[in-house]
C-alpha positions, 0 to 999 in steps of 0.5 A: 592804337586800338588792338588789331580786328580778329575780323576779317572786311571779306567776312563782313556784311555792308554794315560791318565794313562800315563798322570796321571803317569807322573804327579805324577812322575814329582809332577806337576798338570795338569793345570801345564802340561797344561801351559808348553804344551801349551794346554789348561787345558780343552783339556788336562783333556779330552785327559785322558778319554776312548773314546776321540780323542785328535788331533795330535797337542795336542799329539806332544805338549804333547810329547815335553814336556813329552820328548817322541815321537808324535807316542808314545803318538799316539799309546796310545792314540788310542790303543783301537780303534785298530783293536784287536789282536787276542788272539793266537797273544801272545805279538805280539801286535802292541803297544807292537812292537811300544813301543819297537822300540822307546825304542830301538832307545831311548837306542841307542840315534836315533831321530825319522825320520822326514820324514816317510819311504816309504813303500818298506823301511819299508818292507825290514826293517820288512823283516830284522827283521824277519817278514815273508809273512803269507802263509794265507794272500797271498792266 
């Protein structure tokens, strides 16, 4: 049994929940997590916390080990410095769309691209999908 989290969830950014969730799941201690990921404890224990910046590196080494994608770990670990939806958006949200493209491409057994899309790519993709050019925006 892992030595019990001095960190409190209520003190935690998305991402550190996540970390914390998993570290229960797994039955590891942060130092453990630590190790495996290769990032040091210090910067790990600060990844957790509202208000921190943990850098790319420390995210892509967080998710080999996690077992989920660098972009997911991104996404939670900058949900509250993205610009807030507005409340009419309903579960239109920017984590909520993310969250559920990698969970789709991990059900159908699709790895993440290595090289990011271009632009017209990702427009025809969102076009395909349904999105739609906002009469408002285009004015």
């Amino acid at each position: 049994m892992p030595a019990r989290l001095q960190i409190k969830s209520e003190d935690c950014s998305p991402l550190g929940q996540f970390i914390l969730k998993y570290l229960e799941e797994q039955s590891i201690s942060m130092n453990r997590l630590a190790d495996l990921s290769g990032v040091p404890q210090p910067r790990l224990r600060g990844a957790c916390f509202k208000g921190t910046c943990p850098t790319p590196e420390t995210l892509r080494k967080l998710a080999r080990v996690m077992g989920k994608h660098h972009l997911e770990l991104y996404t939670l670990a900058y949900e509250g410095r993205i610009e807030q939806i507005p409340e009419d958006a309903d579960d239109n949200s920017l984590d909520m769309l993310m969250r559920e493209l990698f969970e789709t491409a991990r059900e159908m057994g699709l790895a993440a691209p290595k090289v990011r899309p271009s632009k017209a790519k990702i427009r025809k993709a969102l076009l395909e999908l349904g999105f739609s050019v906002d009469i408002d925006e285009s004015a």
